[in-house]
C-alpha positions in Angstrom: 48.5 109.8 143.0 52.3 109.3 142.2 53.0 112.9 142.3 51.8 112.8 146.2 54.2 110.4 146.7 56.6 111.7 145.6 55.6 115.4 146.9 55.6 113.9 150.4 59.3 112.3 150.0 60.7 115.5 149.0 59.0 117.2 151.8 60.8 114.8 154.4 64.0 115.2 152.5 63.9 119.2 153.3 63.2 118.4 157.2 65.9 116.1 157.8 63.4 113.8 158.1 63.8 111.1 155.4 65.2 107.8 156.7 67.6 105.4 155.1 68.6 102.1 155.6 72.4 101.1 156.4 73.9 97.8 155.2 76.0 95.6 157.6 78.0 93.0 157.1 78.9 90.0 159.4 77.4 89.6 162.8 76.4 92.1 165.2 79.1 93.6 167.5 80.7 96.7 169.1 83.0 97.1 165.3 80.9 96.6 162.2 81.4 97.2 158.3 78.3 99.7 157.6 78.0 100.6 154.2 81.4 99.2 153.6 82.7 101.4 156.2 84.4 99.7 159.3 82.7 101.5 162.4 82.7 101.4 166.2 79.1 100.6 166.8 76.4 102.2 169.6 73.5 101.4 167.3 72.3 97.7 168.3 69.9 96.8 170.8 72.2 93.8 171.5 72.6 94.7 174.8 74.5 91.4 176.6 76.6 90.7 173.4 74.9 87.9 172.8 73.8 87.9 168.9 76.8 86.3 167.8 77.8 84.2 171.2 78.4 80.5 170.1 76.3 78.9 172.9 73.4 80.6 171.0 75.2 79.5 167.5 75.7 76.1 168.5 72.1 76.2 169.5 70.9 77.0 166.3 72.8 74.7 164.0 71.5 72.1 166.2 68.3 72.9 165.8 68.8 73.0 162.0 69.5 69.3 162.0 67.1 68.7 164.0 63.6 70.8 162.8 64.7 72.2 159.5 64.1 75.7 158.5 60.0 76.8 158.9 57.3 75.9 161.0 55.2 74.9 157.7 51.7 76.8 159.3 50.3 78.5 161.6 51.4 77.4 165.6 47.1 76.5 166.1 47.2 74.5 162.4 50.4 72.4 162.4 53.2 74.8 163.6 53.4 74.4 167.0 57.1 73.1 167.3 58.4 71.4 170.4 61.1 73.9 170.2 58.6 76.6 170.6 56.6 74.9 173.2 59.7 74.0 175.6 61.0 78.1 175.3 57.4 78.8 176.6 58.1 76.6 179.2 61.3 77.9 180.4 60.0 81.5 179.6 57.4 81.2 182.5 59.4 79.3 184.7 62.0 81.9 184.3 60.0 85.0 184.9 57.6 83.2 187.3 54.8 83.1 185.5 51.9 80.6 185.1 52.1 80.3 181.2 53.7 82.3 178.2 53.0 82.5 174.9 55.6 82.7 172.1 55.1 85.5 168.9 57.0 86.1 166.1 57.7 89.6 166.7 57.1 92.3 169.3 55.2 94.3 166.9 53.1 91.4 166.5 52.7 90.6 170.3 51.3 94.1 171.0 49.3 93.9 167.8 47.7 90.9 169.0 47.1 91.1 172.7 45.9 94.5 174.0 42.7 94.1 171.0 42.6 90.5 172.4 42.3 91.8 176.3 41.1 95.0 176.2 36.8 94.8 175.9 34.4 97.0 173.6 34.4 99.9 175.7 36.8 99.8 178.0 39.2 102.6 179.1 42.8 102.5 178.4 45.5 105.0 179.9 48.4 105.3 177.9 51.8 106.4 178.3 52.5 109.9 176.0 56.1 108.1 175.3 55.0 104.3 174.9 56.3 102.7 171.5 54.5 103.0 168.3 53.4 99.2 168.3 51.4 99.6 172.0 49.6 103.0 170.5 48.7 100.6 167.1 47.4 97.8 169.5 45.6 100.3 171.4 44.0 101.9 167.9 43.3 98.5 167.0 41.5 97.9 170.4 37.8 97.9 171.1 38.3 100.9 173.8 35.8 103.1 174.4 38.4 105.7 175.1 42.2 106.3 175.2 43.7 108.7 177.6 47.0 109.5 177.1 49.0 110.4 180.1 51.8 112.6 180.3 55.5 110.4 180.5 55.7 109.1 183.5 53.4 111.5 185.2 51.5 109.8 188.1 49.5 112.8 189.0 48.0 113.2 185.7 47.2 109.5 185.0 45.1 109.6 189.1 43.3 112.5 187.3 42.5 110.3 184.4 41.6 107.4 186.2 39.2 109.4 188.7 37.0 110.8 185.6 36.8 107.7 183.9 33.2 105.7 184.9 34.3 102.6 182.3 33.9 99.1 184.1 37.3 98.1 182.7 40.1 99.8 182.6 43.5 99.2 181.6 47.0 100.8 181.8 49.7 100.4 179.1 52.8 101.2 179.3 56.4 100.5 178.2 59.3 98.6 181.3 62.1 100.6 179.8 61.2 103.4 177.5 62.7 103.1 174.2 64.3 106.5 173.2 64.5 108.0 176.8 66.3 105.1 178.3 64.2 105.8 181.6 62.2 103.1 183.4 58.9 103.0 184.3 57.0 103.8 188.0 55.9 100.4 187.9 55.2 100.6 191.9 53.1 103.6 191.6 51.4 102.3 188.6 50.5 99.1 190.5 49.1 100.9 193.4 47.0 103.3 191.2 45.8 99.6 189.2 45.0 98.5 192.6 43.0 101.5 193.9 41.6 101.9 191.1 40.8 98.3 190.2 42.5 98.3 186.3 45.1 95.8 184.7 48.4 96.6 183.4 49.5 95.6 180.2 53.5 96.2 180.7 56.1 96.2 177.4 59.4 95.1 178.6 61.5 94.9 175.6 64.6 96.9 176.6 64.6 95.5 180.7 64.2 92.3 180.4 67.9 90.4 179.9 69.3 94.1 181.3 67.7 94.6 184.6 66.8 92.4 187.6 68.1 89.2 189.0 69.1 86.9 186.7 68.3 89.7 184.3 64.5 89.0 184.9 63.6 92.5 183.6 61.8 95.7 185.1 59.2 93.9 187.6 62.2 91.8 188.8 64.6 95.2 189.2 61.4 96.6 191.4 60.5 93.6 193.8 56.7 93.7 191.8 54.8 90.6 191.5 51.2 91.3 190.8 48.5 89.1 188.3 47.3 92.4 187.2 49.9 93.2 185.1 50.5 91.6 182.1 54.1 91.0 180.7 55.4 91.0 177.2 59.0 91.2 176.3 60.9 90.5 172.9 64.0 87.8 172.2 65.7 90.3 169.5 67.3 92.8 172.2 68.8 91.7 174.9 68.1 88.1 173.9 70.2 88.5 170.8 68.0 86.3 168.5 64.0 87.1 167.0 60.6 87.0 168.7 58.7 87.8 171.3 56.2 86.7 174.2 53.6 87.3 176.5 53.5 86.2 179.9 50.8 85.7 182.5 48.1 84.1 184.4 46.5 80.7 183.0 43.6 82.7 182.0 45.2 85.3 180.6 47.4 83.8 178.5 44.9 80.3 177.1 42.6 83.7 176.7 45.5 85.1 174.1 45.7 81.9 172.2 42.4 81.8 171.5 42.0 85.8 170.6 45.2 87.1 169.5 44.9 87.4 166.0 48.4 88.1 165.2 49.4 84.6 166.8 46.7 82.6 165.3 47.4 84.0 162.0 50.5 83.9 161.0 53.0 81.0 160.6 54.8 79.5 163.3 58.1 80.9 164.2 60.8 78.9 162.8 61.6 76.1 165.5 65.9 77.3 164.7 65.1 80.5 166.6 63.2 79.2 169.1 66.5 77.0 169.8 68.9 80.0 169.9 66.6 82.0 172.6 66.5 78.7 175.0 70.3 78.7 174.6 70.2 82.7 175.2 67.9 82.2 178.1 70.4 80.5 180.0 73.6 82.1 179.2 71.4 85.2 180.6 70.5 83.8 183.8 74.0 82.8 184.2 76.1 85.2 183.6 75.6 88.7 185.8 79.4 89.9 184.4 77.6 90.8 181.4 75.0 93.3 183.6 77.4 94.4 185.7 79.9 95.2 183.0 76.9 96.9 181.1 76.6 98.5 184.2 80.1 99.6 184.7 80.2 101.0 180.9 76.9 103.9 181.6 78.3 104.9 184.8 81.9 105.7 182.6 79.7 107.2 180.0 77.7 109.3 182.2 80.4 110.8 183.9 82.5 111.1 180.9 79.5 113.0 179.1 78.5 115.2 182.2 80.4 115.3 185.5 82.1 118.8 186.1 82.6 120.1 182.4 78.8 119.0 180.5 79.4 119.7 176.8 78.0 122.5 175.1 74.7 121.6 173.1 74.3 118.1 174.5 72.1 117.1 177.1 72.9 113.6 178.2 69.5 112.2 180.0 70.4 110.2 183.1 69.8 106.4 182.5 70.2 103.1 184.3 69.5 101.1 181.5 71.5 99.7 178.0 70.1 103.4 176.4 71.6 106.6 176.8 70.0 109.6 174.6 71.6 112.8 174.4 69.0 115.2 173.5 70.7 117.7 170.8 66.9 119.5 169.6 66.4 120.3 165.8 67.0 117.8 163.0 69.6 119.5 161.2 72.4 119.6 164.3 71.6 115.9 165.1 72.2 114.4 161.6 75.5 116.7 161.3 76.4 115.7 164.8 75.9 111.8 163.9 77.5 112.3 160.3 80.9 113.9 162.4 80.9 110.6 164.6 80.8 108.6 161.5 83.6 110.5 159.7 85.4 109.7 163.2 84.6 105.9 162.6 81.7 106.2 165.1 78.5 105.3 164.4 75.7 106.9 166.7 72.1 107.0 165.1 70.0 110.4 165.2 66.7 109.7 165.9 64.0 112.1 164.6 60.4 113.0 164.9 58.0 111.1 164.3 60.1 108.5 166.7 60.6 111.2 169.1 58.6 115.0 169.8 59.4 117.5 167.7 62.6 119.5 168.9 63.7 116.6 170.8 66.1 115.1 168.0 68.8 113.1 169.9 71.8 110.7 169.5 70.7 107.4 171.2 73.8 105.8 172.2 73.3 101.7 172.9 75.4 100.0 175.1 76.5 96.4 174.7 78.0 94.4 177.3 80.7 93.6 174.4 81.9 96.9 174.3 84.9 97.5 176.2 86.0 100.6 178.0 88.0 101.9 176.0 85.8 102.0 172.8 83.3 103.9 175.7 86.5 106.3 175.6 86.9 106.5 172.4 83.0 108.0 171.9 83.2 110.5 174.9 86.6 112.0 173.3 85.3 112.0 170.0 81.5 113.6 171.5 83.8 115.9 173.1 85.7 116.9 170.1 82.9 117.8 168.3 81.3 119.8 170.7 
């Protein structure tokens, strides 16, 4: 059995497919130490800078004197901290919802709620792009079949939903999509849920904080309000701390409590981080410079990557989000393209199959609100330099 193993490892090793972790030290930020390397960083989902802001830190250590380090059991057992309970709160009255429900993780959330909503033999229609912890909820899931539509393709998903006979249905999809940068047809997916009488279960992980008033995420960008979709969203991004949530009707939500299996079984989050997102939570509301600024930074990096002379062998995707991929196609070309940036004290990850389709190997630039304009600069030159 060892010899597959190790078979298998060698295999990725020959298709530039074998990940490794990097170390960093210190906080998050635009300039990192990276395997005790100083680099210019566009690798963090940190997207509003807010990781290492001292609202968030004074938050925390606050919190530490206050609730100590873990939750001690699960939230349903004797876990349920008032920290956790009051970010709920704020969550929902926030986003304008009737109730939220606080997870440890986003992997977690997904993992938990679509088995908990979605009944034996329902239908679900799934995004061909949608993150790797919706398609493990949906495998997970009771469904009687999965239809996966092509990204973003509204014809195709009508199609689907005109065949199906199922008495439930439900669509899943991501807000933002994670390697594309793009953002979802939430209005056309809402009208085709209304006509066709399905629910929405909508992953918002890399709008919300970025997009919308008061950085309310994707729904909030669009002018959508609807009880049939069903919002989850992580802290860890945008947020800058750890978690996740779901957010809903009454029903909906109490439903999740009950059901979810990745809440109820697991140990509370730790009441500190609970703290830190509350604190995060309002320097988001408050502070648009950090969107518009964000905002500011793709438009430069756009134009800087495409505008009258596009570089040869990059294809820059057009995004209006914190994610800009440039599509470079086979494994090889990326990881020498992202090893060039990194020998210019840039540090861009390649991102391979199976996180992407094969020949779609890309750089997948992140932008932070804490970057300046100049370090935007400094990557377009260097992109430039190497093509």
């Amino acid at each position: 059995m060892m010899k597959r193993f190790h078979e298998a490892l060698s295999s990725l090793r020959l298709k530039g497919l074998l990940r490794q972790r990097r170390t960093v030290e210190g906080p998050q930020g635009p300039l990192m130490v990276v395997d005790g390397v100083p680099l210019l960083s566009f690798a963090s989902n940190d997207y509003l800078g807010l990781a290492n802001h001292s609202a968030l830190i004074q938050a925390a250590h606050k919190a530490l004197d206050q609730y100590g380090v873990g939750a001690g059991a699960s939230a349903l057992i004797s876990g349920h901290s008032s920290a956790v309970d009051e970010l709920e709160v704020a969550l929902a009255e926030w986003l304008g919802y009737e109730r939220a429900l606080h997870f440890s993780t986003g992997y977690m959330a997904n993992m938990g709620i679509i088995p908990a909503l979605v009944g034996e033999g329902a239908a679900v229609f799934s995004d061909a792009l949608n993150h790797a912890c919706l398609i493990d909820g949906i495998r997970l899931s009771a469904a009687g079949s999965v239809n996966v539509y092509r990204h973003v393709d509204m014809a195709h998903l009508e199609q689907l939903l005109q065949e199906s006979h199922a008495a439930e249905k439900w669509i899943i999809t991501d807000g933002v999509f994670s390697m594309d940068g793009d953002i979802a047809p939430m209005v056309d997916l809402l009208s085709l849920a209304e006509r066709f009488d399905a629910q929405i279960i909508m992953d918002d992980a890399h709008g919300l904080g970025v997009l919308g008033l008061e950085g309310r995420g994707t729904l909030a960008h669009l002018g959508l309000v609807s009880p049939r979709i069903v919002y989850m969203a992580t802290l860890g991004k945008a947020a800058g701390v750890f978690g996740a949530f779901v957010a809903g009707t009454q029903d909906i939500v109490n439903w999740l409590e009950q059901r979810a299996r990745t809440y109820m079984f697991t140990t509370g989050s730790p009441p500190v981080l609970a703290a830190a997102a509350w604190a995060s939570i309002e320097c988001i509301r408050r502070d648009e410079f950090r969107r518009e600024h964000l905002r500011a930074l793709g438009q430069q990096l756009q134009l800087g990557l495409g505008g009258q002379t596009p570089i040869r062998g990059l294809t820059p995707l057009y995004s209006q989000t914190a994610i800009h991929p440039i599509l470079v196609g086979d494994n090889a070309s990326v990881m020498r393209i992202s090893a060039a940036l990194q020998a210019r004290g840039i540090w861009v990850p390649a991102i391979r199959p199976p996180t992407v389709p094969e020949g779609q190997a890309r750089l997948r630039i992140s932008l932070s609100a804490a970057h300046s304009t100049d370090q935007v600069e400094q990557l377009i030159t260097a992109l430039r330099a190497l093509a």
